[in-house]
C-alpha positions as CSV (number, residue, x, y, z in Angstrom):
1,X,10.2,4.7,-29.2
2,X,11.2,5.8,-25.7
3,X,8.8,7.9,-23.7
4,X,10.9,10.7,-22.1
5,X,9.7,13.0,-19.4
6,X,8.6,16.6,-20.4
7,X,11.7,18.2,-19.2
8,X,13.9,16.2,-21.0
9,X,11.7,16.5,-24.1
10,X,11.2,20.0,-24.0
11,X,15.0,21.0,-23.4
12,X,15.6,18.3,-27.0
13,X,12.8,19.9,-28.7
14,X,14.6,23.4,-27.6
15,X,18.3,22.3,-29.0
16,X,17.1,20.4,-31.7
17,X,18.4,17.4,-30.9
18,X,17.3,14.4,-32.5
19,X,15.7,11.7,-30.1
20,X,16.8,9.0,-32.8
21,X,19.9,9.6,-33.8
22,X,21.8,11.8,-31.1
23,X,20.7,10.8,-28.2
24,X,22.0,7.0,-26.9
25,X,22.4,5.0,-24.0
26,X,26.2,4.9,-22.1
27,X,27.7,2.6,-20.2
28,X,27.3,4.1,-16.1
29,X,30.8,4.0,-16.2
30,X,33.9,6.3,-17.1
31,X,32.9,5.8,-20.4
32,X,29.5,7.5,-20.3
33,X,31.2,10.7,-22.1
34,X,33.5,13.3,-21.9
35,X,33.7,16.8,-20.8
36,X,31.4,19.3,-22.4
37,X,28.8,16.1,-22.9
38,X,25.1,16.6,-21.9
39,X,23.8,13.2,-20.2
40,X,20.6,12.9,-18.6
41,X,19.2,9.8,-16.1
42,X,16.1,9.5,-13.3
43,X,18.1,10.2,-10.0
44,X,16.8,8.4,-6.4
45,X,15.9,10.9,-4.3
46,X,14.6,8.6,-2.0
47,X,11.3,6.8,-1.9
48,X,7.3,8.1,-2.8
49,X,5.9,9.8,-5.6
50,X,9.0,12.0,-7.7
51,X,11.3,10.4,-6.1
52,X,13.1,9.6,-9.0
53,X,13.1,13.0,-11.1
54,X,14.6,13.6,-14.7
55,X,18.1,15.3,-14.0
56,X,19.6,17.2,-17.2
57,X,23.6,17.5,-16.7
58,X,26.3,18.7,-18.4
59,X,29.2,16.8,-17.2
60,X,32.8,18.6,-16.3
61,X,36.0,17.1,-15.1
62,X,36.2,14.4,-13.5
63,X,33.3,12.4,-15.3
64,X,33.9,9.6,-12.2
65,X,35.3,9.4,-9.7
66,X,35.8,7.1,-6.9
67,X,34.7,8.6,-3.3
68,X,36.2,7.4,0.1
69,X,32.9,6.0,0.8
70,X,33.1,3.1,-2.1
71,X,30.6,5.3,-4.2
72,X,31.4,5.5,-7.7
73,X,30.3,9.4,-8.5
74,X,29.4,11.1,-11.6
75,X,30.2,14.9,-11.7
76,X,28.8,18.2,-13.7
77,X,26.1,21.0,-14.0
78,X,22.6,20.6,-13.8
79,X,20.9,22.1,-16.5
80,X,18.1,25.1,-15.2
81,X,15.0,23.5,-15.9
82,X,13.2,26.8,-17.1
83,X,15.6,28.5,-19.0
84,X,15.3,28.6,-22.9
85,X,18.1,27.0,-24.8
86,X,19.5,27.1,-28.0
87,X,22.5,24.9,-29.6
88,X,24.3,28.2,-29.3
89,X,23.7,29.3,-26.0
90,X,24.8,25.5,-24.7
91,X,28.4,26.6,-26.4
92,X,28.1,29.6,-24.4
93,X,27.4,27.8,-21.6
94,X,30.3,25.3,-22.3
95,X,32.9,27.8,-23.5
96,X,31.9,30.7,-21.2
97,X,31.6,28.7,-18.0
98,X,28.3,30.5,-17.3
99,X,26.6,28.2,-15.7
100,X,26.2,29.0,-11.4
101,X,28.1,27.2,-9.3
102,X,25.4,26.3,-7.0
103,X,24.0,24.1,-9.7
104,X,27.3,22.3,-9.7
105,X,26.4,18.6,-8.9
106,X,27.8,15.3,-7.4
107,X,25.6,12.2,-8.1
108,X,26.2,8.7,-7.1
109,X,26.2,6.4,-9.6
110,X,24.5,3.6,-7.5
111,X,21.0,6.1,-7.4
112,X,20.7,6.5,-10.5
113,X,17.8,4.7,-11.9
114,X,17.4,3.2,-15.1
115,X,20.3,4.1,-17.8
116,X,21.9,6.9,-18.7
117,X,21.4,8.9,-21.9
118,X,24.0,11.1,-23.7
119,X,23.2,13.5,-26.3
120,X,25.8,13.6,-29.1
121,X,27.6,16.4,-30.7
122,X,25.3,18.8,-28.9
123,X,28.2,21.6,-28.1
124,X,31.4,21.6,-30.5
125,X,35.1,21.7,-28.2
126,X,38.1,22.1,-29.7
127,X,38.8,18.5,-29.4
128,X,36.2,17.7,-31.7
């Protein structure tokens, strides 16, 4: 079993989400998941002790993207790391486009350490 950090299992303890069977490892690619998807990785910050901190995102359009520099760049919301959540208040989220747009994110794919996660059928669209 995979050791995940305590902000990552706290916010999967919060939603219920089970480590085993909903959350699984995507391609760093387009492929990773689509809108509405929660995904969550160890982002470089740089170098030294938490320099490569848990990130919890919930990804918006584009998923990828290619930037001028070469970068291949992943897109979304970070998740607040203190807030309480709830299956139903991630639809909120989702649905109500709640979520500040100062926590709106760009990461480059090339920094993120390790894989990326995904955690299935965590907020219900009207594509699914």
């Amino acid at each position: 079993m995979v050791n995940f950090s305590p902000k990552v299992n706290k916010f999967l303890n919060q939603v219920g989400a089970d480590r085993n069977y909903e959350v699984q490892i995507v391609p760093k690619s387009d492929s990773c998941a689509v809108p509405g998807d929660f995904v969550f990785f160890r982002y470089s910050l740089g170098t030294g002790k938490g320099s490569r901190e848990a990130r919890i995102v919930m990804l918006v359009q584009p998923i990828t993207r290619e930037a001028r520099t070469g970068n291949l760049l992943l897109t979304g919301f970070r998740v607040p790391d203190n807030d309480v959540y709830s299956p139903e208040s991630l639809e909120d989220l989702y649905k109500g486009k709640t979520l500040p747009r100062k926590n709106y994110r760009t990461y480059i794919i090339q920094r993120i350490y390790g894989p990326i996660r995904r955690i299935r059928k965590m907020v219900k669209t009207s594509e699914s």
